[in-house]
C-alpha positions in Angstrom: 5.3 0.3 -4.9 2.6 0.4 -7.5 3.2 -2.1 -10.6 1.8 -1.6 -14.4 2.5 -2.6 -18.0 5.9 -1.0 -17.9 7.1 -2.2 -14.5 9.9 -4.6 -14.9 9.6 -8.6 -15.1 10.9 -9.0 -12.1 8.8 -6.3 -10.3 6.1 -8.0 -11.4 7.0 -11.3 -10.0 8.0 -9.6 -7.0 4.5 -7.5 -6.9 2.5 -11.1 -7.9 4.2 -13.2 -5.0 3.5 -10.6 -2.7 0.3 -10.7 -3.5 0.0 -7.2 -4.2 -1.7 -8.2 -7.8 -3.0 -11.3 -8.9 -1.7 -13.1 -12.5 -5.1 -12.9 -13.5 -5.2 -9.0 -13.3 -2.0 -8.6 -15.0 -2.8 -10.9 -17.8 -6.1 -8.5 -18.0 -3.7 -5.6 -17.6 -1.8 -6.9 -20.5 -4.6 -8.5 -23.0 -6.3 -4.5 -22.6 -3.0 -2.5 -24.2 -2.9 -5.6 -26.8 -6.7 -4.9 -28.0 -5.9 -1.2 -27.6 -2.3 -1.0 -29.2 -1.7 -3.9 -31.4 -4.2 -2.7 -34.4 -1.6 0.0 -35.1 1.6 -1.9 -33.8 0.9 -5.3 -35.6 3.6 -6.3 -32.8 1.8 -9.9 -31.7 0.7 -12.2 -34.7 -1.0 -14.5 -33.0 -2.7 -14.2 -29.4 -3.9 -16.6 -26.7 -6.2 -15.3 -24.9 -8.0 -18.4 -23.5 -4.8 -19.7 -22.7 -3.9 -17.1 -20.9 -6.6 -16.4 -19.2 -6.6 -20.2 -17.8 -2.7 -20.3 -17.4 -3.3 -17.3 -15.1 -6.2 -19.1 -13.2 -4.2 -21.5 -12.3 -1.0 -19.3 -11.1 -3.8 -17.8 -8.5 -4.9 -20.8 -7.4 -0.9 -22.1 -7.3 -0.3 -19.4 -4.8 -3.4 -19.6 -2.9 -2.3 -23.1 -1.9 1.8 -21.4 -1.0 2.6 -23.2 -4.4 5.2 -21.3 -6.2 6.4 -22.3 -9.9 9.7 -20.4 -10.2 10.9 -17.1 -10.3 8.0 -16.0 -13.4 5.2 -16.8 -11.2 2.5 -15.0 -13.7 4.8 -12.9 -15.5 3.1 -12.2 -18.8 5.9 -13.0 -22.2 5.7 -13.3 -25.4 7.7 -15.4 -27.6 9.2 -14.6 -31.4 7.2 -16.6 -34.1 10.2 -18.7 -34.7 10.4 -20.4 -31.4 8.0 -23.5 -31.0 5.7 -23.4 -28.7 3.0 -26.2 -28.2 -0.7 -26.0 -29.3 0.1 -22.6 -30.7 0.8 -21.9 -34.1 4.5 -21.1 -34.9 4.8 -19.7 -38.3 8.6 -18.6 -38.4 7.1 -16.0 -41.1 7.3 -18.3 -43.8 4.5 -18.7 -46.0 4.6 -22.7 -46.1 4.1 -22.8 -41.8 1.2 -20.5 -41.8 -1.2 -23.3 -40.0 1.8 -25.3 -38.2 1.4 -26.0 -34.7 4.2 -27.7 -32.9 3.3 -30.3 -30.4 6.0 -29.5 -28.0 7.5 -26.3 -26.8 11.0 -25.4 -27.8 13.0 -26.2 -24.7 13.7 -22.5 -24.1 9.7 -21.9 -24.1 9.3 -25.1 -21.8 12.0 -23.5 -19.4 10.2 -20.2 -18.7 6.5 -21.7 -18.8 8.0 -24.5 -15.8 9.2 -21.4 -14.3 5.9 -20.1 -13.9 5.6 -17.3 -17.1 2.6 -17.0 -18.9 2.7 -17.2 -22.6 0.0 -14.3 -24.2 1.2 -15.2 -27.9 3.6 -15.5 -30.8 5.7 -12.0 -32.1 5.8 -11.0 -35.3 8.8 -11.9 -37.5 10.3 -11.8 -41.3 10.3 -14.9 -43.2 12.7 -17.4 -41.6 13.9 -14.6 -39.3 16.2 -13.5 -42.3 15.5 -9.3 -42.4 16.2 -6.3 -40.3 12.2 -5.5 -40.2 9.4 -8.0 -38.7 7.2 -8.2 -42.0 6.2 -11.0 -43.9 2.9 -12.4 -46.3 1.2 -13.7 -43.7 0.8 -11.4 -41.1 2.2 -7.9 -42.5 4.3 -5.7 -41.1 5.2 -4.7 -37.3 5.8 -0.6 -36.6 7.9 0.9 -34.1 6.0 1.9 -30.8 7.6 5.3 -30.9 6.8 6.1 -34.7 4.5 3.9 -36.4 5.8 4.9 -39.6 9.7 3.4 -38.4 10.8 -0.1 -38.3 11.4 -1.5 -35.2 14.0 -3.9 -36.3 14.4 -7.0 -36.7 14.3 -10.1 -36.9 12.5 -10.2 -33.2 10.9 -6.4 -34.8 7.7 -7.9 -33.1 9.0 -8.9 -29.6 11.2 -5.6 -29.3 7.4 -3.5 -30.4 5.4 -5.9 -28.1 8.1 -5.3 -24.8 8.5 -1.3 -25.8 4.6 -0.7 -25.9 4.0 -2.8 -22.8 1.9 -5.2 -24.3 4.4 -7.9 -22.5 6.8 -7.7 -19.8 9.1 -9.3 -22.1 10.6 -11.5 -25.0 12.3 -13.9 -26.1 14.1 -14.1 -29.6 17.3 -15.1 -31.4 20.1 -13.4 -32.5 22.8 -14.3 -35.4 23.2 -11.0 -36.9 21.8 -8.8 -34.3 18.1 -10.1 -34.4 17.6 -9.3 -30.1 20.1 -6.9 -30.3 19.3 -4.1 -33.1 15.4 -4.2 -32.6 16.3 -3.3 -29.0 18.3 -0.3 -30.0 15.7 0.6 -32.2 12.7 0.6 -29.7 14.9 1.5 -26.4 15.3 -2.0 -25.0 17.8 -4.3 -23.3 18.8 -6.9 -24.8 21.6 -10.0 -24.7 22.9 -12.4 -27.2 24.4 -14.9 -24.4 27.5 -16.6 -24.9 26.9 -19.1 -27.8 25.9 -22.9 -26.9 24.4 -21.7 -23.1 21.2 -22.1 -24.2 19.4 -25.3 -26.6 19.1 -23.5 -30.1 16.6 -26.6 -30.4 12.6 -25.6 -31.3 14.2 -22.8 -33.7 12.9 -22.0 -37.3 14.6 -20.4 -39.7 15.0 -24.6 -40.8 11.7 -25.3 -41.2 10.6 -28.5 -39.2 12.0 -32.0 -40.6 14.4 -29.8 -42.2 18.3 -30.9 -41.2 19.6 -28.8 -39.1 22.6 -26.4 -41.1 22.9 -22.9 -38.8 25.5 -24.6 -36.4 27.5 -21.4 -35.6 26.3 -18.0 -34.4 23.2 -18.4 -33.9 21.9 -17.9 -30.5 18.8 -17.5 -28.2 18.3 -14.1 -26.1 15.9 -12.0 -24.3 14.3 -8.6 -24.7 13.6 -6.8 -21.8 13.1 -3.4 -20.0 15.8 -3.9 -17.4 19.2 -5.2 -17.2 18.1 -7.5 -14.2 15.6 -9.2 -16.7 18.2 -10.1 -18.9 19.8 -12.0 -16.5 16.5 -13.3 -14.7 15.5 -15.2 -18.2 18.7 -16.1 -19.0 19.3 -18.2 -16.3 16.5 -19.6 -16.4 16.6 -20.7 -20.1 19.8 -21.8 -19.7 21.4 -24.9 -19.5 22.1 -28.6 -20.8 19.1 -29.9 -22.4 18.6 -33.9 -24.2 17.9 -32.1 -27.3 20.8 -30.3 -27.7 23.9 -32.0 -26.9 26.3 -29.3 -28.1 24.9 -27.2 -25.2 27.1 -28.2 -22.2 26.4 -28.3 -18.4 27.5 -25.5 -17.5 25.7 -24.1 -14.2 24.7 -20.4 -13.9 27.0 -18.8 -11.4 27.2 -15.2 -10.0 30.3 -13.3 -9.8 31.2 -12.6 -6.4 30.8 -9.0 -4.9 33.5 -6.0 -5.6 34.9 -2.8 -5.1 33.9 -0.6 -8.0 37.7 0.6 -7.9 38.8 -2.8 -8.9 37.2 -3.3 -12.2 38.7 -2.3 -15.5 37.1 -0.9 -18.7 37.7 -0.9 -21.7 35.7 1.1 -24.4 35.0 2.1 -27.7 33.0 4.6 -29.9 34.0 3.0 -33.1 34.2 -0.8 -32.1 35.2 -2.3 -35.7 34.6 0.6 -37.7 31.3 1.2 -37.6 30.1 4.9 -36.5 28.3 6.5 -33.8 26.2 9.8 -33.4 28.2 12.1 -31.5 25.5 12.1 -28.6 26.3 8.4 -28.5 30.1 8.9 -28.3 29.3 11.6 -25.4 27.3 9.2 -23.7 30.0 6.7 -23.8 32.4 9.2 -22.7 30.6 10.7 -20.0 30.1 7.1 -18.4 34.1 6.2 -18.7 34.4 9.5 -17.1 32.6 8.8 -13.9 33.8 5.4 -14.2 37.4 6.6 -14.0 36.3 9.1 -11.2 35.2 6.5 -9.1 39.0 4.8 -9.3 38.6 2.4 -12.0 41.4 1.6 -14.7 39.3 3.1 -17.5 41.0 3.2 -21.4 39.5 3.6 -24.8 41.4 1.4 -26.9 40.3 -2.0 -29.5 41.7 -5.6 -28.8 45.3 -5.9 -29.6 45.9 -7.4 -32.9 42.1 -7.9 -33.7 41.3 -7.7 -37.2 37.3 -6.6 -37.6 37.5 -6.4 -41.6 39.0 -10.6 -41.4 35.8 -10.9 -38.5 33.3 -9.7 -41.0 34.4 -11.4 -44.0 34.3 -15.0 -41.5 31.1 -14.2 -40.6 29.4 -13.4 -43.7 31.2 -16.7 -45.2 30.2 -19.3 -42.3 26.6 -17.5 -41.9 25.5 -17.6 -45.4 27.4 -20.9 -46.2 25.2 -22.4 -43.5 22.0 -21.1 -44.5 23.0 -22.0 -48.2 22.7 -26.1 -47.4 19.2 -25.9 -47.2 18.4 -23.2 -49.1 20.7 -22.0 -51.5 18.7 -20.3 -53.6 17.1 -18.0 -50.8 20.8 -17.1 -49.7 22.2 -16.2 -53.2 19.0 -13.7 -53.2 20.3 -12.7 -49.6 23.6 -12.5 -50.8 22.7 -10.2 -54.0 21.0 -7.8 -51.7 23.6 -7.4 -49.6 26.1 -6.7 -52.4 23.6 -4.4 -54.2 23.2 -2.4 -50.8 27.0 -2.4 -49.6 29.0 -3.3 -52.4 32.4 -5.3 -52.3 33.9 -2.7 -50.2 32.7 -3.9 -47.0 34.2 -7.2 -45.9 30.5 -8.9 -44.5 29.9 -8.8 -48.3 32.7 -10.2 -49.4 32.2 -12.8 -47.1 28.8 -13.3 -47.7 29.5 -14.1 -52.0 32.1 -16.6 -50.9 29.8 -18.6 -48.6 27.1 -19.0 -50.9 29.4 -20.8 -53.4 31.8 -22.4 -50.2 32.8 -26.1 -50.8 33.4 -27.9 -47.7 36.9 -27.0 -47.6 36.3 -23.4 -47.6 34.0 -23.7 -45.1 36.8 -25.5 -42.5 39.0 -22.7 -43.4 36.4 -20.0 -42.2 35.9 -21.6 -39.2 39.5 -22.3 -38.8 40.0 -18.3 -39.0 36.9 -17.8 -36.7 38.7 -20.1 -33.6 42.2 -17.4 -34.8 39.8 -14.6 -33.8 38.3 -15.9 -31.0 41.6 -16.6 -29.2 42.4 -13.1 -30.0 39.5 -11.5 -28.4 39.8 -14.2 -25.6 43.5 -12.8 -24.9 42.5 -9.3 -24.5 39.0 -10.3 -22.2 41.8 -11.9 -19.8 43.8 -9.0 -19.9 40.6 -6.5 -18.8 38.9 -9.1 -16.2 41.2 -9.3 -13.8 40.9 -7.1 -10.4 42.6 -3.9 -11.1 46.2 -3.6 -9.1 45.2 0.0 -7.1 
């Protein structure tokens, strides 16, 4: 089977190991649609070539001798300009970082390089990963690989452009408010924000380095891929207890054992919290539950029992913004502004949002007192709709 920029990650490790390309000719592959695309796309903000080229030398030479490095054997990535990444400039979009180079990898970068990926460069980012575009004073703004005057999201805007355009088999980015997730949907991507603390949030700007650490909740690392079995391919492999992160348990990666299609239940929702949908979204939706149900399974549209989205938006705004506000409280209270002036008090994110900006420690406990409430909710109803269906 023939492999090019758009094949999946794993196809091309698969291709690579079989020896039916060489890293260095993918790495060409790639570093051609990069000269060619990125002018326009403005997707990558800072390329390695040399180090590619070399890293990719050396994969060859690894497999020449029957010397595999992981399951990325000469996989081409890129990695969102907030991540560290050592001996390459990491910006995080914000002005101040423009010429800061990180000694060491973040250890989510130094997972998938061990694991044999080749690093072509940085993706392009807002300031501090806080907008839902990639733009920013140093580097300018990232376009959407299917209209160049669109946005392709953000914060990962350039990751989800770079992946989509196949300048890079994939991405990896971080996600507190959608930042993997809605430049995904934008450019026609998968994406996952993993369950929070699996992966070492350590190596992460949007605190600039020597800066305390304050986003504690929410935030998480996540790929940006063309396939579903990517997703899962780098995030077991960035996964995982690390010394730098000791809120990040040891928890091993484990794959559900096999079953009958019959025996799973769905649940599903066109309107999950509110928020609409095109119609051709909600037939989409409803066409898969269909053939779901028609294939035996226990298929219902319904919302967790007892689930209140309006009191989930309102924690969220309050816990996000109160974090971000303890190192830079002037920068969220601008945030906060703009979110008001866009939504108004009428939505409960914004509401949340003006009451985290001026949170005392108190009301801060009590936020995440509420957020543990809604968690144990949504916990009650995930047991409910895991477990084997009775036909």
């Amino acid at each position: 089977m023939p492999v090019d920029a758009f094949s999946s990650a794993a196809e091309l490790a698969a291709a690579l190991r079989a020896r039916r390309i060489s890293a260095r000719e993918l790495v060409e592959l790639h570093l051609a649609r990069i000269a060619r695309h990125n002018p326009s796309l403005n997707a990558i903000c800072t390329l390695d070539e040399a180090g590619a080229r070399r890293r990719a030398r050396e994969a060859d030479a690894a497999l020449a001798r029957g010397e595999l490095w992981g399951p990325l054997h000469g996989v081409p990535m890129t990695i969102k300009d907030a991540l560290e990444t050592a001996g390459l400039r990491t910006t995080g979009g914000h002005p101040p970082l423009k010429d800061y180079v990180p000694a060491h990898d973040a250890p989510a970068v130094a997972r998938l390089r061990a694991a044999g990926a080749i690093l072509l460069g940085k993706s392009n980012v807002p300031p501090l990963s806080a907008d839902y575009r990639a733009d920013n004073p140093i580097f300018g703004r990232t376009n959407n690989p299917w209209n160049l005057e669109r946005t392709p999201g953000g914060s990962t805007g350039g990751g989800a452009a770079a992946v989509a355009a196949g300048l890079s088999a994939f991405d990896v980015g971080s996600d507190l408010a959608g930042s993997v997730r809605t430049p995904a949907h934008f450019c026609g991507l998968f994406a996952l924000k993993p369950t929070e603390r699996r992966i070492a949030n350590a190596g992460h700007i949007p605190e600039p380095p020597g800066v305390p650490r304050a986003v504690r909740h929410m935030n998480v690392l996540g790929p940006l891929a063309r396939s579903v079995e990517d997703l899962a391919l780098v995030t077991r492999t960035i996964c995982g207890a690390d010394g730098s992160a000791p809120d990040v348990p040891p928890m091993p990666w484990t794959e559900p054992s096999a079953r009958l299609l019959k025996t799973h239940r769905f649940a599903w929702s066109a309107d999950f919290g509110g928020v609409p949908v095109t119609r051709e979204t909600r037939a989409a939706i409803q066409k898969l539950a269909d053939t779901l149900a028609n294939a035996g399974c226990r298929v219902e549209e319904r919302n967790p029992d007892g689930f209140s989205f309006d009191d989930a938006w309102e924690a969220w705004g309050e816990i996000a913004i109160a974090e971000r506000a303890a190192t830079g409280a002037e920068r969220s209270r601008e945030r906060v502004a703009a979110l008001n002036a866009t939504l108004g008090d009428a939505w409960a994110v914004a509401r949340g949002s003006a009451k985290g900006v001026r949170a005392t420690i108190g009301d801060y406990m009590a936020a995440l007192t509420r957020r543990d409430h809604l968690i144990a909710t949504i916990e009650r109803f995930f047991d409910q709709w895991t477990r084997s269906s009775a036909r």
